[in-house]
C-alpha positions in Angstrom: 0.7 25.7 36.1 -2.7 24.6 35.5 -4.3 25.0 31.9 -5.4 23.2 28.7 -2.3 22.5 27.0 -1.5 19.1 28.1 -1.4 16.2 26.1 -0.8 12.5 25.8 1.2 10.5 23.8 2.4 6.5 23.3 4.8 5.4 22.1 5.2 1.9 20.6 6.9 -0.5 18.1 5.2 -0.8 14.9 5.5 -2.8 11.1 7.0 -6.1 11.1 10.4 -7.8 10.5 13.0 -5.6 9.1 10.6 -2.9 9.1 9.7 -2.5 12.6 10.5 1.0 14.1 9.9 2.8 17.6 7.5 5.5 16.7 4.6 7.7 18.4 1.2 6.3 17.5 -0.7 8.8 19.1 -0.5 12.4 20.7 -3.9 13.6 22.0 -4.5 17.1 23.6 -6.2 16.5 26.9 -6.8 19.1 28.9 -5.4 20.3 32.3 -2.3 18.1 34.0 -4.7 16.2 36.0 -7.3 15.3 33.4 -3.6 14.5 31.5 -2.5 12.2 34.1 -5.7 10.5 34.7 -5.9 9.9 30.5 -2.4 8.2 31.1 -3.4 5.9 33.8 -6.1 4.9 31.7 -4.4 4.1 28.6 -1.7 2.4 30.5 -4.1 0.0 31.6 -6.5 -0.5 28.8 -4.1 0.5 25.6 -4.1 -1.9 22.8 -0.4 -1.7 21.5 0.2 -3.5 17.6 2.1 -6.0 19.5 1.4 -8.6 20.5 -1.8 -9.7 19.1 -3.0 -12.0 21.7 -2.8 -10.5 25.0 -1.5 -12.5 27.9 -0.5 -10.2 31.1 0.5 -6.5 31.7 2.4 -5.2 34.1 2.3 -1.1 34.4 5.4 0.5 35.6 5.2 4.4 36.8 8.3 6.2 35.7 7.9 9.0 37.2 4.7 11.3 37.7 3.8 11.8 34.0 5.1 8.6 32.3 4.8 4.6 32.5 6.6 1.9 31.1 3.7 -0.8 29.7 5.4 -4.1 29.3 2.6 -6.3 27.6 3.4 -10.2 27.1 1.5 -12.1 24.6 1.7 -16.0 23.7 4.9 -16.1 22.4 6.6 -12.9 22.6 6.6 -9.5 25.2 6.6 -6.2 24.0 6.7 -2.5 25.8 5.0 0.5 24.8 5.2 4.0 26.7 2.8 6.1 27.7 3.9 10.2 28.4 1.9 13.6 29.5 3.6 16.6 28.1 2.6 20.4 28.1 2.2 22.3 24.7 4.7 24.7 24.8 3.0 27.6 22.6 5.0 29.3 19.9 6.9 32.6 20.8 
């Protein structure tokens, strides 16, 4: 079903140390499935996670039709982040 109630989020680590935690950083209504999907490809691509700071490589990995698996690798570490489309399911 085609409408406005998509959305997407990501999905990352964030803080440091002992105080690191898997957590949504951001969840974005954007429109229709496609205009979802093509949000997600882009942030996929383009995303700057918290980690790592220093960007070497990024391979994207397509889950399935509505999620990817970023794995980013910096100078002295790698680190994942997830990018999902959802729909809003309204309120009964």
């Amino acid at each position: 079903m085609e409408n406005g109630n998509w959305w997407v989020a990501i999905e990352e680590n964030r803080g440091m140390g002992d105080g690191r935690e898997w957590t949504m950083s951001q969840a974005n209504p954007a429109g229709d499935l496609s205009a979802a999907q093509a949000e997600a490809m882009r942030l996929a691509r383009h995303y700057a996670p918290a980690y790592p700071w220093s960007e070497k490589a990024r391979k994207v990995l397509r889950t399935n039709e509505n999620s990817y698996l970023v794995i980013v690798e910096g100078r002295a570490s790698t680190f994942h982040f997830r990018v999902t489309v959802g729909e809003l399911i309204p309120d009964e």
